[in-house]
C-alpha positions as a printed NumPy array, in Angstrom:
array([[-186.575,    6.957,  200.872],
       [-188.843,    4.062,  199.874],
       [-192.056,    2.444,  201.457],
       [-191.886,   -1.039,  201.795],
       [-194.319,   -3.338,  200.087],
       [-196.6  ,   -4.015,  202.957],
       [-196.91 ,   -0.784,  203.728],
       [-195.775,   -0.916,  206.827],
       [-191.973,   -0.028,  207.419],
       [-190.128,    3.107,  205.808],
       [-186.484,    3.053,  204.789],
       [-184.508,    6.044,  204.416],
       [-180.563,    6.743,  203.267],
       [-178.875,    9.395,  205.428],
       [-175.73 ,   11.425,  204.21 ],
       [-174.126,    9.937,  207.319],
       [-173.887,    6.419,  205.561],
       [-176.543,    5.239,  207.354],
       [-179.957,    3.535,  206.483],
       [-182.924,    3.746,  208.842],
       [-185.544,    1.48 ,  208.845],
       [-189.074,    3.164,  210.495],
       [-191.931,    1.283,  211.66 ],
       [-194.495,    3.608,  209.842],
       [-197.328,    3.223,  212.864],
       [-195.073,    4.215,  215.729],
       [-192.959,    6.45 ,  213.826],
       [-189.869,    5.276,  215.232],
       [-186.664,    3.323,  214.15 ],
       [-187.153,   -0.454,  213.917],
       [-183.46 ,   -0.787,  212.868],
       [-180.367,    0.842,  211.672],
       [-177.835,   -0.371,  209.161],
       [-174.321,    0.537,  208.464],
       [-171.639,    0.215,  205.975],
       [-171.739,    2.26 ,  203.803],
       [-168.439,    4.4  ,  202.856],
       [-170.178,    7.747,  201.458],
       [-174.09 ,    9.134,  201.585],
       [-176.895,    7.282,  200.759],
       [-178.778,    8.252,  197.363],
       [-180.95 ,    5.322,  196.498],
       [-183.162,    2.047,  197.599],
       [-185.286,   -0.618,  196.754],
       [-187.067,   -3.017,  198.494],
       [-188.043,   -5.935,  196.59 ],
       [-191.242,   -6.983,  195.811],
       [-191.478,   -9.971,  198.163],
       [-190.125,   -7.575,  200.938],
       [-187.122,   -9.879,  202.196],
       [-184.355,   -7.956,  200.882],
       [-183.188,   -4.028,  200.188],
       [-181.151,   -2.953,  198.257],
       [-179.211,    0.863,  199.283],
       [-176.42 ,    2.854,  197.118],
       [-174.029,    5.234,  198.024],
       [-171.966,    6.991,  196.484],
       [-167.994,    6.217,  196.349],
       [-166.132,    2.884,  196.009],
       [-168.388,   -0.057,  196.855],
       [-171.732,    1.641,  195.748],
       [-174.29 ,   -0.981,  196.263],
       [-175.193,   -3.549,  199.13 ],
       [-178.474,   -5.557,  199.617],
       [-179.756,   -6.786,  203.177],
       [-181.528,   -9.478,  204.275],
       [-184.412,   -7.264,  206.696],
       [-185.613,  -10.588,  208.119],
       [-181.848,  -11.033,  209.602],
       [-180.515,   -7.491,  209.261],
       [-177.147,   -8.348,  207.746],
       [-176.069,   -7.646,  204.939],
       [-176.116,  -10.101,  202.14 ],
       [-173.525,   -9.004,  198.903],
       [-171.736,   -5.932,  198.08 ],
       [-171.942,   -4.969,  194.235],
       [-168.325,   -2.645,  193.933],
       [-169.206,   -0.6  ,  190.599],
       [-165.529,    0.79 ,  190.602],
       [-164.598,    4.336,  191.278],
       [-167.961,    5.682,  189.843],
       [-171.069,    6.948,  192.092],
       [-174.53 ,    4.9  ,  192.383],
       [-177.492,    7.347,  191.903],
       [-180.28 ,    4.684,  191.612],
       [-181.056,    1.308,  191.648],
       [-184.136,   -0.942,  191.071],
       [-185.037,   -4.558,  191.615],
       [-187.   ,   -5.874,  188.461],
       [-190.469,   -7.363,  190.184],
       [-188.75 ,  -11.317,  190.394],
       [-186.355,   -9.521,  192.955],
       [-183.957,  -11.825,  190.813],
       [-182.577,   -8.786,  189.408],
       [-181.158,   -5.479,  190.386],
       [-180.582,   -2.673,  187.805],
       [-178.019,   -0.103,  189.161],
       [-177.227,    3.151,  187.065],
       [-173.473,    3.975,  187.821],
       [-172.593,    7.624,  186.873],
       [-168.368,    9.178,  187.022],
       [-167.618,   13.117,  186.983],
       [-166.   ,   14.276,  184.305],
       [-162.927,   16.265,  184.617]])
């Protein structure tokens, strides 16, 4: 889950691959976004509010959106391993992802 830097919209990761995107006043979904291939365990919005960032874990952790067109923009693939958090730096140039494999 993450507030959005206006303070105004909520997103949320589901374990049913999708992300949610609340209008905080109403308290109801603005939009929903899909693609992920496993559950959601991380955001970020960044700090000018244009983009957000979601992981999931399994192959093709990482995807950031566009929220003024709703599409997604790039998908990051950090290989086999799972995404448990990620962080734009406060450019939104930048997106730090920590990338974690089980051991066997």
């Amino acid at each position: 889950m993450q507030i959005h830097p206006d303070g105004l919209i909520l997103g949320t990761g589901t374990s049913t691959h999708l992300i949610r995107i609340w209008d905080i006043k109403t308290k109801t979904v603005a939009a929903e976004l899909s693609g992920h291939n496993g559950p959601v365990t991380s955001m970020d919005f960044s700090e000018n509010g244009y983009y957000l960032a979601t992981a999931s874990l399994g192959h093709g952790g990482v995807k950031v959106w566009d929220l003024r067109k709703l599409s997604e923009v790039i998908e990051l693939d950090v290989g086999d391993g799972n995404v448990y958090n990620i962080k734009f730096d406060f450019s939104g140039q930048y997106l730090a992802v920590a990338v974690g494999k089980t051991i066997k």
